[in-house]
RODO-2510 file (C-alpha; in nm, 4 decimals, decimal comma):
residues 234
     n   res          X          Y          Z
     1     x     1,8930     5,2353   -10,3527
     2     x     1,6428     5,5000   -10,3848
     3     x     1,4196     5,5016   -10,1241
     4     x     1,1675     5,7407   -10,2559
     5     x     0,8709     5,5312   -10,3478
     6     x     1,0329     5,2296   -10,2051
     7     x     0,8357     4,9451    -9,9855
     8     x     0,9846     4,8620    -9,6543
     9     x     0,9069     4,6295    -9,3657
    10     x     1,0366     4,7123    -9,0101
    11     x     1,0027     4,4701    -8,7419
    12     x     0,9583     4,5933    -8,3681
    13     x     0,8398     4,9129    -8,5076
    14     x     0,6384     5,0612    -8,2024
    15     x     0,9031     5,2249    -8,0652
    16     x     1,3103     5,3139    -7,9971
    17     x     1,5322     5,2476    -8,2763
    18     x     1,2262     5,1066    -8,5104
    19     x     1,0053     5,3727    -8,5058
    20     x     1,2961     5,6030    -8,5943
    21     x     1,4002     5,4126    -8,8516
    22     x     1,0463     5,4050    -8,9833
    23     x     1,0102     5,7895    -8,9699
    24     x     1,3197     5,8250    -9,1571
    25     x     1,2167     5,6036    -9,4111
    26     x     0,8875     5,7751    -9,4511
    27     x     1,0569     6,1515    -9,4344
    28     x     1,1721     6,0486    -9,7705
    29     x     0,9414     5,9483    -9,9411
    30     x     0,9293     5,5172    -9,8553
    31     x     0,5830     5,3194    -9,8124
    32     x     0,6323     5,1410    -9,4467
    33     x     0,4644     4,9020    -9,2420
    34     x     0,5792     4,8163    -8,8653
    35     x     0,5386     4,5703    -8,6916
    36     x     0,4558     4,5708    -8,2779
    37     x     0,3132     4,3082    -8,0553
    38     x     0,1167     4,5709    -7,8507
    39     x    -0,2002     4,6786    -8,1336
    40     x    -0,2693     4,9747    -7,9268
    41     x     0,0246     5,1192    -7,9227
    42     x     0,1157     4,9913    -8,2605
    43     x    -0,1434     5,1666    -8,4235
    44     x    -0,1014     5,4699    -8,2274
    45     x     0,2448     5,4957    -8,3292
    46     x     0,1732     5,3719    -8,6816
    47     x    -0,0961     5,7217    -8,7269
    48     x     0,1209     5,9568    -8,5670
    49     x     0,4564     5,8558    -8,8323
    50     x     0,2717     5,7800    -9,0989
    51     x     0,3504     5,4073    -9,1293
    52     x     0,0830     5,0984    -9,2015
    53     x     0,0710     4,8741    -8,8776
    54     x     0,0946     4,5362    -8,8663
    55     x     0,0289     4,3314    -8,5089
    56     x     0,2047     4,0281    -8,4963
    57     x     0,4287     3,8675    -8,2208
    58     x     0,7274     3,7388    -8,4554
    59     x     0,7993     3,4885    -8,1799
    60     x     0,5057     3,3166    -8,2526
    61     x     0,6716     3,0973    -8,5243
    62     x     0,3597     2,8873    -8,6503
    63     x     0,1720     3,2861    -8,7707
    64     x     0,5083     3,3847    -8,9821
    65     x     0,3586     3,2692    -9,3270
    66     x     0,0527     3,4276    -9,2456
    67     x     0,2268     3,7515    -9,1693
    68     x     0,4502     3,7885    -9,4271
    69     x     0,1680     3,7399    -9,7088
    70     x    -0,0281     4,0353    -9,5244
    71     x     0,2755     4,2123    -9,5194
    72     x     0,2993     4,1679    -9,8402
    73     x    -0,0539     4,2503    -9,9253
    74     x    -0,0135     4,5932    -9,7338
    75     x     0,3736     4,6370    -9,9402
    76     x     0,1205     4,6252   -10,2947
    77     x     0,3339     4,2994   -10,3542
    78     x     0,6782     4,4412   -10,3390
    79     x     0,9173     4,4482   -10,0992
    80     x     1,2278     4,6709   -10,1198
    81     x     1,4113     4,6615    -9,7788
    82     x     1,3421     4,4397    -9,4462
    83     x     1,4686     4,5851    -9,1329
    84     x     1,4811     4,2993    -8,8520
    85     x     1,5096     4,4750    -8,5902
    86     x     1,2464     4,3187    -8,3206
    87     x     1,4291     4,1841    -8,0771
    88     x     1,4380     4,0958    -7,6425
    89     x     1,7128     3,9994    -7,3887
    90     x     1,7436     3,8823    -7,0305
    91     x     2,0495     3,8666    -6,8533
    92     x     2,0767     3,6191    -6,6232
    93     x     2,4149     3,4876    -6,4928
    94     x     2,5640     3,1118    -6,5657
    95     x     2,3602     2,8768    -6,3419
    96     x     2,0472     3,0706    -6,3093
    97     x     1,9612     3,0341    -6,6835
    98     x     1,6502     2,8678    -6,7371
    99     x     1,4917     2,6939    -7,1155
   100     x     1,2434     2,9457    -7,0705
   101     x     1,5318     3,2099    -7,1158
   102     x     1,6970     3,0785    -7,3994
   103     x     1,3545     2,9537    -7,5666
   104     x     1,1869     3,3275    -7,5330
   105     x     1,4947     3,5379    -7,6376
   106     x     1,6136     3,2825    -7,9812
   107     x     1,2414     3,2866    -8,0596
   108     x     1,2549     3,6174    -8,1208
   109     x     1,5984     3,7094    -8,1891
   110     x     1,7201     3,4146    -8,4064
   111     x     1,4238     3,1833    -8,4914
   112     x     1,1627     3,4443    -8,6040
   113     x     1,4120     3,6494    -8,7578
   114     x     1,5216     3,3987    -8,9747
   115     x     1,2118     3,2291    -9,0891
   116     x     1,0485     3,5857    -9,1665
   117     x     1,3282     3,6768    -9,3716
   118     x     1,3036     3,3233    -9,5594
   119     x     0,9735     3,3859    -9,6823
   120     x     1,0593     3,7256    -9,8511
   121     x     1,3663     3,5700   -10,0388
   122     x     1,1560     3,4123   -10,3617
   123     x     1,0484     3,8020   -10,3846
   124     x     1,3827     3,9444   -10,3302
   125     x     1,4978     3,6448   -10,5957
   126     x     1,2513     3,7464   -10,8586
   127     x     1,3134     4,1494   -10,8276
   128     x     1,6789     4,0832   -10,8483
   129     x     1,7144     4,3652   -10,5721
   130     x     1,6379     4,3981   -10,2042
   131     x     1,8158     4,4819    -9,8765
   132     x     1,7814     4,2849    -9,5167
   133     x     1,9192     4,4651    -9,2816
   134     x     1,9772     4,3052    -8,9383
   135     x     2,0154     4,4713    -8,6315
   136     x     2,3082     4,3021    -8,4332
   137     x     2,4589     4,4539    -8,1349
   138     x     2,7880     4,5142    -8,0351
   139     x     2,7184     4,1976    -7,7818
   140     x     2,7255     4,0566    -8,1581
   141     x     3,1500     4,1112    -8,1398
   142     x     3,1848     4,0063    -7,7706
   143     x     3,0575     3,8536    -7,4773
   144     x     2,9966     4,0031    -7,1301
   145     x     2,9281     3,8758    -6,7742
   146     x     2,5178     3,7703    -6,7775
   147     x     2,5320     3,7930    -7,1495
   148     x     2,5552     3,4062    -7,2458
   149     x     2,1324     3,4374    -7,3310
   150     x     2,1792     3,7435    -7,5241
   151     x     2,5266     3,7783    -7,6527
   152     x     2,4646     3,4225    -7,7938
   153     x     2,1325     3,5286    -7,9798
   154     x     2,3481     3,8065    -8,1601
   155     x     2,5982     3,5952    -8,2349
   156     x     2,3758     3,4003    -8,3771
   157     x     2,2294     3,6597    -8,5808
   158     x     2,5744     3,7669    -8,7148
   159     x     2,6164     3,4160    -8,8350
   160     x     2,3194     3,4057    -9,0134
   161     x     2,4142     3,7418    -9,1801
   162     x     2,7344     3,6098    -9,3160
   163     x     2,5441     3,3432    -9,4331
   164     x     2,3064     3,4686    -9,6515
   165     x     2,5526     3,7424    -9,7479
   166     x     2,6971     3,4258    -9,8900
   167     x     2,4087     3,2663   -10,0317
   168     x     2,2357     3,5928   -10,1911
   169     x     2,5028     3,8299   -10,3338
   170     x     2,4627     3,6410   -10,6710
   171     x     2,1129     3,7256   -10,6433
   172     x     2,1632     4,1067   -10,6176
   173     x     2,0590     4,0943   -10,2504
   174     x     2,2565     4,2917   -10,0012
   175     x     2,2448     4,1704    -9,6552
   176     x     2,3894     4,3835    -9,3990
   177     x     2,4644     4,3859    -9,0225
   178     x     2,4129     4,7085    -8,7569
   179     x     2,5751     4,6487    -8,4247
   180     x     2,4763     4,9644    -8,1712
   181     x     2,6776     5,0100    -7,8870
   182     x     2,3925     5,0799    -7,5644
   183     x     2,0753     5,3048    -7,7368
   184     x     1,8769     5,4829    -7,4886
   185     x     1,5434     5,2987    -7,5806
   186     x     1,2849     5,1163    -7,3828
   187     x     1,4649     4,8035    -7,4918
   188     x     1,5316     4,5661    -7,1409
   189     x     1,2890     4,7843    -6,9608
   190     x     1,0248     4,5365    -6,8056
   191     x     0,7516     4,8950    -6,8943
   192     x     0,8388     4,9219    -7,2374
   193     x     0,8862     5,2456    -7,1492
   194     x     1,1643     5,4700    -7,3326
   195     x     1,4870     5,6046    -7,2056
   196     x     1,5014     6,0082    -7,2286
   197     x     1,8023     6,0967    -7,5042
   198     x     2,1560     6,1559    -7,2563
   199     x     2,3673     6,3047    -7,4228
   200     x     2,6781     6,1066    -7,4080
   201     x     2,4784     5,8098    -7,5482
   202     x     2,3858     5,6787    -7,8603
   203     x     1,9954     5,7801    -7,9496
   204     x     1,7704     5,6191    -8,1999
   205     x     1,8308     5,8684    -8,4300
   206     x     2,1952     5,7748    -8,4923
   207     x     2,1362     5,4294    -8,5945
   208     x     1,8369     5,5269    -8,8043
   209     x     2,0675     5,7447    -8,9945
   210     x     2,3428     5,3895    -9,0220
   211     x     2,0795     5,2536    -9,1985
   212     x     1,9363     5,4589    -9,4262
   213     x     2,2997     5,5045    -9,5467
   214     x     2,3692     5,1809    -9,5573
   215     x     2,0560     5,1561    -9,8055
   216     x     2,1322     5,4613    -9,9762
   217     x     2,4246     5,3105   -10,1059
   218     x     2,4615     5,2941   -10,4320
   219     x     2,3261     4,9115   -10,5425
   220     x     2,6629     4,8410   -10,7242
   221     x     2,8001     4,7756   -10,3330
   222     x     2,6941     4,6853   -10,0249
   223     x     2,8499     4,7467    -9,6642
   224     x     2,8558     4,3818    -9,4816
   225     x     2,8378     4,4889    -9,1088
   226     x     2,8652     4,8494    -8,9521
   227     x     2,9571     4,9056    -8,5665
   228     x     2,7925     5,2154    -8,3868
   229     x     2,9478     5,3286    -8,0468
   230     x     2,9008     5,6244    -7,8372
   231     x     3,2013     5,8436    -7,8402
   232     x     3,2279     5,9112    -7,4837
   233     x     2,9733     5,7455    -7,2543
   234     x     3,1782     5,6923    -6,9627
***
């Protein structure tokens, strides 16, 4: 795809590997709106990229409709690509897990992801064309000890993405996976504040770049799921 003059949504767009990706996007030459729960900070970071901000908490299920139509009005109707990329985790281990866990993180990660991307499918349907892009995790591939809240979200999520790859291919709509390996970000940091880059660790910036070229593919192909890792971060 093109993305000159192309319309993209970006969930969790305030900051780490959203607001990259939104800068990227906008570098060359795409109309973007993000999405944040924090409107401050949203719209700060919205005027300093160049993006259209958009507050809404996506784990607030009942606005979703709502959301997506001023999304929509904001896209000039049209809707290109949709990054879901918002996204939470806590870590507690087997018997300290509490509903309150699993009901916070699969609001956001599964629930809200899903039924945002839903109502942009009759517009994907009637273009013929669009990308979703869902940002997995390499906890997507594999468990890990205190990862049964958050490793199960992503799993989730890749199941849904083979899903709808499923459903939508016949539809010209290419649904695609990114799993990162650990991204200095402010993601799991109780501030929101972000991680400096280190230097034997992933950055924003890398999977930014995954997924712009996973767009930039030509439209006559798609690339189902793409892992990111670190090459030495021990």
């Amino acid at each position: 795809m093109k993305i000159n003059n192309s319309k993209v949504l970006i969930t969790g767009g305030s900051s780490g590997i959203g607001k990259e990706t939104a800068k990227q996007f906008i570098a060359k030459g795409a109309k973007v709106v993000i999405t944040g729960r924090d409107k401050s900070k949203l719209n700060k970071v919205a005027t300093e990229i160049g993006a259209i901000a958009l507050q809404f908490d996506i784990s607030d299920l009942k606005t979703i409709p709502q959301k997506a139509e001023e999304a929509m009005i904001l896209l000039d109707g049209k809707i290109d690509t949709l990054v879901n990329n918002a996204g939470i985790g806590v870590f507690p281990i087997l018997g300290e897990i509490t509903e309150d866990d699993l009901l916070n993180v699969y609001n956001t990660n599964v629930f809200g992801l899903a039924l945002l991307t839903q109502e942009f499918i009759p517009i994907f349907k009637t273009q013929k064309s669009g990308n979703i892009i869902n940002i997995g995790s390499t906890a997507s591939l594999k468990g890990f000890a205190r990862g049964s809240v958050y490793a199960a979200s992503k799993f989730a999520v890749r199941g849904m993405t083979q899903s709808w790859q499923a459903e939508l291919r016949k539809d010209n709509i290419r649904v695609s996976l990114v799993n990162p390996s650990e991204v200095t970000t402010a993601f799991a940091d109780a501030s929101r504040e972000e991680r400096g880059e280190e230097s034997n660790k992933l950055g924003s910036e890398d999977i930014a770049k995954t997924i712009l070229s996973v767009v930039e593919m030509r439209d006559k192909g798609f690339i189902p799921e793409v892992t990111v890792w670190a090459t030495n971060p021990f």
